[in-house]
TORKOL-4160 file (C-alpha; in steps of 0.2 Angstrom, whole numbers, padded with zeros to 4 digits, m for minus):
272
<pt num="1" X="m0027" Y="0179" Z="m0257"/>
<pt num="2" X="m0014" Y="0175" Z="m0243"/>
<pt num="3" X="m0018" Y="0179" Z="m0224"/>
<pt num="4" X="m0004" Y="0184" Z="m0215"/>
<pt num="5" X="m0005" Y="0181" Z="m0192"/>
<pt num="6" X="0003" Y="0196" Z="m0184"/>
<pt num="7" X="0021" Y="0191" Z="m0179"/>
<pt num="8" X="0015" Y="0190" Z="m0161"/>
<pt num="9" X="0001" Y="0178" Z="m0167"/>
<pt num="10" X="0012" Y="0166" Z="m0174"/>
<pt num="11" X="0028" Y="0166" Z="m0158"/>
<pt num="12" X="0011" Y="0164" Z="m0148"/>
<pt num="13" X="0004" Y="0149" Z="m0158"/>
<pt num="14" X="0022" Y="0142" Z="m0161"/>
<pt num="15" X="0026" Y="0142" Z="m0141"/>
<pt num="16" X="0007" Y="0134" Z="m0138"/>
<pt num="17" X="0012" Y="0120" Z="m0150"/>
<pt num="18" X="0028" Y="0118" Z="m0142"/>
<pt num="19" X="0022" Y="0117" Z="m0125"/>
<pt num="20" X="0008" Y="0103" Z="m0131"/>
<pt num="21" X="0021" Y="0092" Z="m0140"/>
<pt num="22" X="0030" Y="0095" Z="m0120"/>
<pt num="23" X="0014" Y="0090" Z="m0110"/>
<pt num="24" X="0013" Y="0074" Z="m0122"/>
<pt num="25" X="0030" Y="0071" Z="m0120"/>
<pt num="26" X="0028" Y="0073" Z="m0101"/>
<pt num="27" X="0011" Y="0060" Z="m0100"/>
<pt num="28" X="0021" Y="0048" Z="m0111"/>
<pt num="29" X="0035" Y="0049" Z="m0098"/>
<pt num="30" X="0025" Y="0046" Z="m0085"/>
<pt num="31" X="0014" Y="0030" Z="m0094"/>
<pt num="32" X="0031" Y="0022" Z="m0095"/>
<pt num="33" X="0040" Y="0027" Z="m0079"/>
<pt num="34" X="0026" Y="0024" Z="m0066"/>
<pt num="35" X="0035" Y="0011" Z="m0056"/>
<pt num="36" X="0049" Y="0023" Z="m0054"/>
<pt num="37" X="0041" Y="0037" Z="m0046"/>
<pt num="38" X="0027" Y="0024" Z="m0036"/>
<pt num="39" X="0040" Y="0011" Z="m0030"/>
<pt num="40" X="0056" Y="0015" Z="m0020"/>
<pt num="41" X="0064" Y="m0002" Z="m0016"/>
<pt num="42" X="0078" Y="m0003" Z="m0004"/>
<pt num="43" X="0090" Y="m0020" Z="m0012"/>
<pt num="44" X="0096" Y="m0028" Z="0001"/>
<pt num="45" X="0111" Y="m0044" Z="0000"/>
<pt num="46" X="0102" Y="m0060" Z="m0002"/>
<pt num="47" X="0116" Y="m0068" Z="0009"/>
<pt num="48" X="0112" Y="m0054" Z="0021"/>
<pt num="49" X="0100" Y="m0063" Z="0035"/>
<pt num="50" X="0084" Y="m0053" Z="0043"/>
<pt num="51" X="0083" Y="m0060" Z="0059"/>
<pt num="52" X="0092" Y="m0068" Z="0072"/>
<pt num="53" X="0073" Y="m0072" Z="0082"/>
<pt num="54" X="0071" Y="m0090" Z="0088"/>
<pt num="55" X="0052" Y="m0086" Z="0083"/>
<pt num="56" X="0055" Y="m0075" Z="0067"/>
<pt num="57" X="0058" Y="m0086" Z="0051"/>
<pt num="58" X="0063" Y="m0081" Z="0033"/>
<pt num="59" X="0059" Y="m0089" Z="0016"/>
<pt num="60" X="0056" Y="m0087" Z="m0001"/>
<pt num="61" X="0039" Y="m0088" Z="m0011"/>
<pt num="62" X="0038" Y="m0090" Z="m0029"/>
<pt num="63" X="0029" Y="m0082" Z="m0039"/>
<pt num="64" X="0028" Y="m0082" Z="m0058"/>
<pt num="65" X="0047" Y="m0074" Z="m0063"/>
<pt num="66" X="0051" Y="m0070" Z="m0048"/>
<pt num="67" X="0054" Y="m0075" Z="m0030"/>
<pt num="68" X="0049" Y="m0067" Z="m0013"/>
<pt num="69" X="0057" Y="m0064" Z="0002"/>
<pt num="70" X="0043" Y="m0066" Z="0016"/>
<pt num="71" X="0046" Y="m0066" Z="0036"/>
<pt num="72" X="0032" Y="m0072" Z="0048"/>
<pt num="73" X="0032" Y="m0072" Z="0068"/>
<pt num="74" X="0026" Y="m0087" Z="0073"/>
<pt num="75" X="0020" Y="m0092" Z="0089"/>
<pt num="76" X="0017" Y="m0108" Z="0100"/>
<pt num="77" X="m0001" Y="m0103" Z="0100"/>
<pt num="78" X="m0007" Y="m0090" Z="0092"/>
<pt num="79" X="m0024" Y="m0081" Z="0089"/>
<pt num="80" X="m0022" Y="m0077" Z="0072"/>
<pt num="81" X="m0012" Y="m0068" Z="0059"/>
<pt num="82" X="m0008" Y="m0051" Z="0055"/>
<pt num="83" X="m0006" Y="m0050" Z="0036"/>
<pt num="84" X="0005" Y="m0035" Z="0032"/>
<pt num="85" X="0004" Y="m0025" Z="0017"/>
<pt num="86" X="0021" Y="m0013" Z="0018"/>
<pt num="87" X="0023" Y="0005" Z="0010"/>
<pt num="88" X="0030" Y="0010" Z="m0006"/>
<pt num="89" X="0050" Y="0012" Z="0002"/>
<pt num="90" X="0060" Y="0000" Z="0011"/>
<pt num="91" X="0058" Y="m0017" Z="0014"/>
<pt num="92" X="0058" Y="m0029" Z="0026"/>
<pt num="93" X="0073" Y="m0020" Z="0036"/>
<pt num="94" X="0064" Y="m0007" Z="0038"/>
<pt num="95" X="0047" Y="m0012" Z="0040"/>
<pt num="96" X="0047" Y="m0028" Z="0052"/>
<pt num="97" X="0054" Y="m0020" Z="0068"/>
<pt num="98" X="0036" Y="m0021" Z="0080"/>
<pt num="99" X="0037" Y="m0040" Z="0082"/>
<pt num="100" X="0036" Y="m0039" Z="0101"/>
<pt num="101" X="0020" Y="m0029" Z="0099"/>
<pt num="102" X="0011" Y="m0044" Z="0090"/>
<pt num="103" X="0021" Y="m0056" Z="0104"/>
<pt num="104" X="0008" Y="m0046" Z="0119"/>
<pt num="105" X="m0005" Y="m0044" Z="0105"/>
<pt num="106" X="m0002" Y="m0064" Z="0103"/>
<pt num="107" X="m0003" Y="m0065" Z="0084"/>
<pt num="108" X="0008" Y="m0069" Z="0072"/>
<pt num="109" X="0015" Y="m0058" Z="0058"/>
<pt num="110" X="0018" Y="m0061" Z="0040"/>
<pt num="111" X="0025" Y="m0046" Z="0027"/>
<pt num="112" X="0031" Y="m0048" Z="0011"/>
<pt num="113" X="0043" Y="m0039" Z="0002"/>
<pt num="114" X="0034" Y="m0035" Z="m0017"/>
<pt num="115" X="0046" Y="m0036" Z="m0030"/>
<pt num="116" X="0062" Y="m0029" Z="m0032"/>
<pt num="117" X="0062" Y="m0025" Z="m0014"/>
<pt num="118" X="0074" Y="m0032" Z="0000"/>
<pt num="119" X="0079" Y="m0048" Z="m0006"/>
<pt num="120" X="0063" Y="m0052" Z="m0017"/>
<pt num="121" X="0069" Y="m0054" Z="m0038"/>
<pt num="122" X="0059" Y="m0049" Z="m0052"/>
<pt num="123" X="0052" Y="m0031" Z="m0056"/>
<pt num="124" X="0035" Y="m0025" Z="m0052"/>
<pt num="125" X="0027" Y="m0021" Z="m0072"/>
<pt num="126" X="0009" Y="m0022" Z="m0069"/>
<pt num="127" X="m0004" Y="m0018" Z="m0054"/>
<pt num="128" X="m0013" Y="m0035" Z="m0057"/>
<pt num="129" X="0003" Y="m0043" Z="m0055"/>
<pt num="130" X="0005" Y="m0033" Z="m0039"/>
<pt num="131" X="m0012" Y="m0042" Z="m0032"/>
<pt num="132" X="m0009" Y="m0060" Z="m0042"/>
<pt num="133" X="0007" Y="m0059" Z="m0029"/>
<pt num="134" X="m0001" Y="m0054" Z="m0014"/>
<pt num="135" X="m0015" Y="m0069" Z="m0017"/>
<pt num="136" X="0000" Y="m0081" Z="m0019"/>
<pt num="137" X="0009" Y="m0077" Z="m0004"/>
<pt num="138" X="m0007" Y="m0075" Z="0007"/>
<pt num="139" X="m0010" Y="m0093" Z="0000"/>
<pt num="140" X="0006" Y="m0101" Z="0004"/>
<pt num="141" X="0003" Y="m0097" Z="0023"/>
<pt num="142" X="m0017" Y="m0098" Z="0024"/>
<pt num="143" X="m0017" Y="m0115" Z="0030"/>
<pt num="144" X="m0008" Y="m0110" Z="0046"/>
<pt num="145" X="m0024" Y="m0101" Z="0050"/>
<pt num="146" X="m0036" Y="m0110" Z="0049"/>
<pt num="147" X="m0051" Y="m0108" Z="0064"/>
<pt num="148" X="m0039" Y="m0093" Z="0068"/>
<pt num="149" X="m0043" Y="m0075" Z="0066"/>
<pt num="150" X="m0037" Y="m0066" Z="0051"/>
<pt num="151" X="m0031" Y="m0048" Z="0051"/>
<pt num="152" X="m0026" Y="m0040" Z="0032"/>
<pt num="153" X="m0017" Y="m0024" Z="0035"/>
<pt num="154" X="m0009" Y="m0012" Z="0022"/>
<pt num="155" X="m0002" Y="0004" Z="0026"/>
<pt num="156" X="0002" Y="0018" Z="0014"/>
<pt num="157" X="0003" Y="0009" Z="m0004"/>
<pt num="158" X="m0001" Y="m0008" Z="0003"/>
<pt num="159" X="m0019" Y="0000" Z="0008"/>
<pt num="160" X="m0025" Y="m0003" Z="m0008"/>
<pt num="161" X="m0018" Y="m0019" Z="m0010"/>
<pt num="162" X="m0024" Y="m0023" Z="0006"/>
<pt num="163" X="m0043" Y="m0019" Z="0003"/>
<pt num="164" X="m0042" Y="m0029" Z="m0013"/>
<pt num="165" X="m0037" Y="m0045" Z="m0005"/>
<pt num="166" X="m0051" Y="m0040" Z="0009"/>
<pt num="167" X="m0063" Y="m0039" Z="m0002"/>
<pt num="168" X="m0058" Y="m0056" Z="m0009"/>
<pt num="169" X="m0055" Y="m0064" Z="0008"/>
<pt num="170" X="m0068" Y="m0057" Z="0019"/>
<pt num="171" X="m0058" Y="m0057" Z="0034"/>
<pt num="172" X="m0060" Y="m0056" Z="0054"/>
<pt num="173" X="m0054" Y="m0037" Z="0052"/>
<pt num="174" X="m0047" Y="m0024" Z="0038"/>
<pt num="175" X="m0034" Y="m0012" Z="0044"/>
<pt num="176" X="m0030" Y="0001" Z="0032"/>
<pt num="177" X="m0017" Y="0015" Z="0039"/>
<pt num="178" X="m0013" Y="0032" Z="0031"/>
<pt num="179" X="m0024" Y="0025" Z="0016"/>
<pt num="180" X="m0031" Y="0034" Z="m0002"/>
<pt num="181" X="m0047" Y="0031" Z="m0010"/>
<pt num="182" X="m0037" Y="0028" Z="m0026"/>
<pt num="183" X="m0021" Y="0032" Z="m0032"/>
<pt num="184" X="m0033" Y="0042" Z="m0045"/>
<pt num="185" X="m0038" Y="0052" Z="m0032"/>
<pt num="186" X="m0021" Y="0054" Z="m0023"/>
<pt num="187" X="m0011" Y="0061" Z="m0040"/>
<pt num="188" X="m0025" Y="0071" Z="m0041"/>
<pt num="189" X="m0023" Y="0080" Z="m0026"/>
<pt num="190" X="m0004" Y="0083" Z="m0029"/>
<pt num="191" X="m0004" Y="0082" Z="m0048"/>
<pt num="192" X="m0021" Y="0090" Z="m0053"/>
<pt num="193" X="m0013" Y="0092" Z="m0072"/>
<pt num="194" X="m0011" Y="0073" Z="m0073"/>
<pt num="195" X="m0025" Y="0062" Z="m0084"/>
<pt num="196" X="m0032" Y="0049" Z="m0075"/>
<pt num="197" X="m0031" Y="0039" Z="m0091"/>
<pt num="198" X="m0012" Y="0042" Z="m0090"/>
<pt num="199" X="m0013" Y="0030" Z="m0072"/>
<pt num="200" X="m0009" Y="0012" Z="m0075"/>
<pt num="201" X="m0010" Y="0011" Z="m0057"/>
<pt num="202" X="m0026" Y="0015" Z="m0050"/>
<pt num="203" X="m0028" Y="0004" Z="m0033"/>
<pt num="204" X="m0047" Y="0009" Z="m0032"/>
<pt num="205" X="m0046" Y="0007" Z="m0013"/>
<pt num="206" X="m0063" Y="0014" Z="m0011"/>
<pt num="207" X="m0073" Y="0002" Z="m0024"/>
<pt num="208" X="m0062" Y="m0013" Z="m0015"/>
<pt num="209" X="m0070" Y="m0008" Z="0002"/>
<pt num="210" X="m0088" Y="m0009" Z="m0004"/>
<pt num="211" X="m0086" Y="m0027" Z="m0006"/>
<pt num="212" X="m0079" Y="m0029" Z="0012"/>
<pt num="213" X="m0093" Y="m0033" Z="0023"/>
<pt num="214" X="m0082" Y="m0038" Z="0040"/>
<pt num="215" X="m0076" Y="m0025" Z="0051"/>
<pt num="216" X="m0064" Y="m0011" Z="0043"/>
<pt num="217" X="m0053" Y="0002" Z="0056"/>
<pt num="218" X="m0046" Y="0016" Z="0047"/>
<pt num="219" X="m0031" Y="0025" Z="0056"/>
<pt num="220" X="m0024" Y="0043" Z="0050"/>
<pt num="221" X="m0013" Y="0056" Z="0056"/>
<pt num="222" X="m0021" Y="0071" Z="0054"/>
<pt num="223" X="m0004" Y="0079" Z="0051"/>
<pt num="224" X="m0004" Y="0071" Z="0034"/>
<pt num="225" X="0001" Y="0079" Z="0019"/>
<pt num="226" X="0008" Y="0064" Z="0008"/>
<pt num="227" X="m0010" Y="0055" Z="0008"/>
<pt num="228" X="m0020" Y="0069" Z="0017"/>
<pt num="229" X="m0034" Y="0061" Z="0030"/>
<pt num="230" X="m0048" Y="0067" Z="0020"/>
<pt num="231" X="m0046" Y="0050" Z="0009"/>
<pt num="232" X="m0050" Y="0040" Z="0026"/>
<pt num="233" X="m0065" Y="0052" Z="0029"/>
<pt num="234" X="m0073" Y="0051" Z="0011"/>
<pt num="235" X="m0070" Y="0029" Z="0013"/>
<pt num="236" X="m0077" Y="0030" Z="0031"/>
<pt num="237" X="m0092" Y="0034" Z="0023"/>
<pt num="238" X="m0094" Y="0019" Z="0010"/>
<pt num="239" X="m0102" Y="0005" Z="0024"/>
<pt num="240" X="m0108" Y="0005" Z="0042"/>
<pt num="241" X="m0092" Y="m0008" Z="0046"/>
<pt num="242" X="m0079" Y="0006" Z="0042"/>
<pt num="243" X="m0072" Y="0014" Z="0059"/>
<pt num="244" X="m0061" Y="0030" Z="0057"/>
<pt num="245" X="m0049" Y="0033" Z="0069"/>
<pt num="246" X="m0039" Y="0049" Z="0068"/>
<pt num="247" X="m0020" Y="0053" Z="0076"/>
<pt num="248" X="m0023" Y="0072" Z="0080"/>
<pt num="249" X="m0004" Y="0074" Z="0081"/>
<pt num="250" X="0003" Y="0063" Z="0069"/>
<pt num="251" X="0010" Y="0063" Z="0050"/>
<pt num="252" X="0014" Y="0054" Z="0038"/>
<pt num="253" X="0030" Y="0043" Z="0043"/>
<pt num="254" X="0026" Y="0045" Z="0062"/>
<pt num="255" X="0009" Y="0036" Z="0065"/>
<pt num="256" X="0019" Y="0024" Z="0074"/>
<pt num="257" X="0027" Y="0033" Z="0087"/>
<pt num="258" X="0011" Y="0038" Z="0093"/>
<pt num="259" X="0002" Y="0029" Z="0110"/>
<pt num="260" X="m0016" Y="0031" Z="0101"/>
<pt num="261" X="m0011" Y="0024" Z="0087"/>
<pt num="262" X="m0003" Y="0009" Z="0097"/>
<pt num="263" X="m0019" Y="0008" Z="0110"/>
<pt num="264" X="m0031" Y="0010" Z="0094"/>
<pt num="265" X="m0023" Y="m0007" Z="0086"/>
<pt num="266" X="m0022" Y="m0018" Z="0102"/>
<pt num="267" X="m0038" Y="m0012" Z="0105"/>
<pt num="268" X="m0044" Y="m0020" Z="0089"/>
<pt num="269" X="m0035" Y="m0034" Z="0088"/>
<pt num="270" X="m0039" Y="m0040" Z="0109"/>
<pt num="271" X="m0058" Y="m0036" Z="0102"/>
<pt num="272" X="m0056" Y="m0051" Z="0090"/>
């Protein structure tokens, strides 16, 4: 005997399949075209030059496939380096442009454009290639620094990447600003429909920071709603080390313009 569904039955299960074989389309989308929604490169002339500052200098790194652009403050004598770990749009024309407030803070500052970004070749494909190159530029100026203080900072994105190479490194100070406790985390607060599985990014910030045991400062604007502060608050708790300190009046893209941010990170870096 033949069973027949109810017409509705059938537009119903017909309209259920099709929105599965969507939502797989969708994830497969997204497993292959993560660095596009993640990274937002601004491409810059490789002729085009970064600086005119007597103490500002530019150069290359390479890297396995690719090469990248790096600028670094130096000067006469300083007490240490700021390592800096940029956000996920830009580059270094967008990103290097406190120089004089490392000049007062006397330490140098060295950021990196990841791949693909500013002048830097190659394409990012993988997050373990993300931290191989981080290693290999911190490497290339490490010597420099010897006996001096050590500072890895990352904001936004570069949080993550900064913790690893933290955890690694074990250096004077940890400066995370506007950071997530994983890009796990983060897509689930704005994509709660998402499979983690689907993440081939994950930047587990807050396992990274377990295995720091030198001083972490965490800086957030409570005004956040791209990485919203409660991801400094749940990493504040991981270790006695970890300092949160909140901007009441700032957001996202703003944290800089703010005096208490400013005062927060001199503060730091003078207690060194």
């Amino acid at each position: 005997m033949t069973t027949v569904l109810p017409a509705a039955l059938r537009v119903a299960l017909t309209i259920g399949a099709a929105a599965l074989a969507l939502y797989a389309l969708v994830l497969v989308a997204l497993w292959f075209g993560q660095e596009r929604l993640l990274f937002m490169p601004e491409r810059l002339d490789p002729s085009r030059p970064l600086t005119n500052a007597a103490d500002i200098h530019e150069s290359l790194v390479d890297v396995p496939g690719a090469r990248l652009s790096l600028l670094e403050l130096r000067l006469p004598d300083p007490k240490g380096v700021v390592f800096f770990l940029h956000g996920n749009a830009g580059s270094l024309a967008s990103w290097f442009v406190n120089a004089e407030f490392y000049r007062q803070a006397n330490f140098d500052l060295v950021m990196l454009d990841y791949r693909g970004y500013g002048k830097s070749t190659g394409r990012i494909e993988s997050e373990g290639q993300l931290h191989d190159d981080v290693r290999a530029v911190w490497t290339r100026v490490a010597p420099r620094y010897d006996g001096r203080r050590v500072v890895v900072y990352g904001r936004s994105l570069g949080t993550g990447l900064a913790a690893a190479l933290a955890a690694q490194l074990q250096p004077d100070l940890t400066v995370l600003v506007s950071p997530y406790s994983s890009l796990i985390a983060l897509a689930q607060t704005h994509y709660p429909w998402v499979p983690a599985a689907v993440l081939r990014y994950t930047l587990r910030t807050d396992v990274f920071l377990t295995q720091v045991r030198t001083p972490v400062l965490l800086v957030h604007g409570e005004r956040d709603s791209l990485i919203p502060p409660a991801h400094s608050r749940t990493l504040a708790t991981l270790g006695p080390n970890i300092v949160f300190a909140p901007v009441p009046e700032a957001a996202h893209n703003d944290l800089q313009d703010f005096e208490r941010y400013r005062r927060t990170l001199a503060t730091a870096l003078q207690a060194l």
